[in-house]
C-alpha positions in Angstrom: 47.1 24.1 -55.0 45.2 20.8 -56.6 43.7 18.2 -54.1 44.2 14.5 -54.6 40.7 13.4 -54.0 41.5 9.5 -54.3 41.3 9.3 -51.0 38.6 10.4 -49.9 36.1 8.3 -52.3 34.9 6.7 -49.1 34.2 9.4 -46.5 30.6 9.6 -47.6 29.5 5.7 -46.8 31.3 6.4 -42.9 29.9 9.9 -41.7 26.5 8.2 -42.8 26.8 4.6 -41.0 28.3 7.1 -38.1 25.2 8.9 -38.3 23.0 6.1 -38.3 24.8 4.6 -34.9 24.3 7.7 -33.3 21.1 8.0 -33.9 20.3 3.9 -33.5 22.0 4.7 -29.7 19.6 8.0 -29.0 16.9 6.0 -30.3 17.3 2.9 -27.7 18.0 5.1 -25.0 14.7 7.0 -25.6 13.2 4.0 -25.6 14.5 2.6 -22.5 13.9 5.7 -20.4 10.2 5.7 -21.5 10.0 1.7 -20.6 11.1 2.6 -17.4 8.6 5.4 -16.9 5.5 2.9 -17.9 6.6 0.3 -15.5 7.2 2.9 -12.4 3.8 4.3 -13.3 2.6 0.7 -13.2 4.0 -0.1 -10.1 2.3 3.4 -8.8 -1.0 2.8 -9.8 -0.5 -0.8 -8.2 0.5 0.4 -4.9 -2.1 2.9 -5.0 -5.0 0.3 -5.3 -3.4 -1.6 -2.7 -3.3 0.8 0.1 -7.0 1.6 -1.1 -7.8 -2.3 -0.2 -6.3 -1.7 3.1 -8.5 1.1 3.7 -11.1 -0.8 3.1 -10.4 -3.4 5.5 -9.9 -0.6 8.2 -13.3 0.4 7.4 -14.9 -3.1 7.4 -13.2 -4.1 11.0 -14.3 -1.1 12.2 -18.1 -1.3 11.7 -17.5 -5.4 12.5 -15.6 -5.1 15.2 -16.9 -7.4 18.6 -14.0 -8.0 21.3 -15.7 -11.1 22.9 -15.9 -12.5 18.9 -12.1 -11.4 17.8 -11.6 -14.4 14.9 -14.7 -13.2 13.4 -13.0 -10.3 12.2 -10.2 -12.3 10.2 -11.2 -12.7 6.7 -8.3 -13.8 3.7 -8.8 -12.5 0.1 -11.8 -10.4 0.2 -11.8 -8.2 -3.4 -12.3 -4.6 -2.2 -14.6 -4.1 -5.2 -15.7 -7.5 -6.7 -17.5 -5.7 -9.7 -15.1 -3.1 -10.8 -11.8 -4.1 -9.6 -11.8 -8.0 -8.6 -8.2 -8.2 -8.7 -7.6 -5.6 -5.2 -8.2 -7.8 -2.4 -7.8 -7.1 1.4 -6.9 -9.9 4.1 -7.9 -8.8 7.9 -5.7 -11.1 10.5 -7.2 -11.4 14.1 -6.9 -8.7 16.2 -4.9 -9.0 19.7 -4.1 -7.1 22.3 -1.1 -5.2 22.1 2.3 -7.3 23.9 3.8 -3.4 25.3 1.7 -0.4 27.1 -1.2 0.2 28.1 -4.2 -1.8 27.7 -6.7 0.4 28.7 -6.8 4.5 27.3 -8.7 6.8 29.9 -11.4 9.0 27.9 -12.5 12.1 29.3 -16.1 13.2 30.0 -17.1 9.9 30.7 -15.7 9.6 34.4 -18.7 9.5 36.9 -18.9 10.1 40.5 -18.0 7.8 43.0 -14.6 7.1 41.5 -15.7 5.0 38.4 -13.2 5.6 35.3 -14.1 4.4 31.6 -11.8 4.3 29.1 -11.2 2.4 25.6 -9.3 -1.3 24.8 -7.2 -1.4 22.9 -6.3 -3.6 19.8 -4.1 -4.6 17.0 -5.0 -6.2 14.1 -2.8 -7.0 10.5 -4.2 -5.7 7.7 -2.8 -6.8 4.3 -3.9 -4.9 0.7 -2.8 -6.4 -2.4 -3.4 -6.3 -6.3 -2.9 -9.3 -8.3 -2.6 -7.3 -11.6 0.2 -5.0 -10.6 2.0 -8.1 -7.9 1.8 -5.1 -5.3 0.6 -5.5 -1.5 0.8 -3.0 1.6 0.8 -4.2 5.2 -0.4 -2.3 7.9 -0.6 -2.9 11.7 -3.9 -1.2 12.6 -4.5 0.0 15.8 -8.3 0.1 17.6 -10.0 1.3 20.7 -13.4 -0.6 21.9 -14.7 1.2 24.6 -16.4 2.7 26.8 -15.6 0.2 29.3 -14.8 0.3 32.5 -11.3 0.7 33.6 -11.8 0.6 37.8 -14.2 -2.2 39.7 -15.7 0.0 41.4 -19.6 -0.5 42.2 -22.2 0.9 40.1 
């Protein structure tokens, strides 16, 4: 038995631009999956240093906090840490008090005799962390209790 190998001068040039498409398809889709991976990793590490920015605006209105003062507490833009990291910034809106519940929160052990009840204010205030670098931003609605003040008129 004798093959007739005239027509198959040309398999050679095929099975290798084959193999070359093949390989140019694994290649791109390697290449997309890891794009994908750097820009969720991005977006990670940007939402990361944005809830850090809000955590630092809970800690400034927290040690700032004055009830009788409440727009003194609203800054805009404030970096988080100017020297390192001047793109996370934190915005603190003013605090109110809360439209629904209870206004006042009784705290124990600080109830005297005669009938007098302290207890704590409460508070909400927006706080907003954002960085510029990765266009990411976290809002949170923080509550906070100011107290002890009295919760009954009773004479002291």
């Amino acid at each position: 038995m004798r093959f007739n190998w005239k027509y198959e001068e040309g398999f050679a040039l095929i099975a290798a631009l084959l193999a070359i498409t093949i390989l140019t398809a694994v290649g791109l889709l390697v290449f997309a999956m890891s794009t994908q991976d750097i820009r969720i990793s991005g977006r990670l590490v940007g939402e990361k240093k944005a809830v850090s920015a809000a955590e630092a605006a809970a800690t400034r209105l927290s040690t700032i906090f004055d009830p009788s003062n409440l727009a003194a507490a609203a800054v805009s833009n404030v970096p988080a840490d100017s020297t390192n990291d001047p793109a996370t910034q934190y915005s603190i809106g003013i605090p109110t008090r809360p439209a629904s519940g209870v206004a006042l929160l009784p705290m124990t052990g600080y109830s005297q005799s005669g009938g007098q009840q302290w207890g704590q204010a409460r508070y909400n205030a927006p706080i907003t962390g954002s960085n510029t670098r990765y266009m990411s931003s976290v809002q949170v609605n923080l509550g906070i209790g100011y107290g002890p003040v009295a919760m009954t008129t009773t004479y002291r």
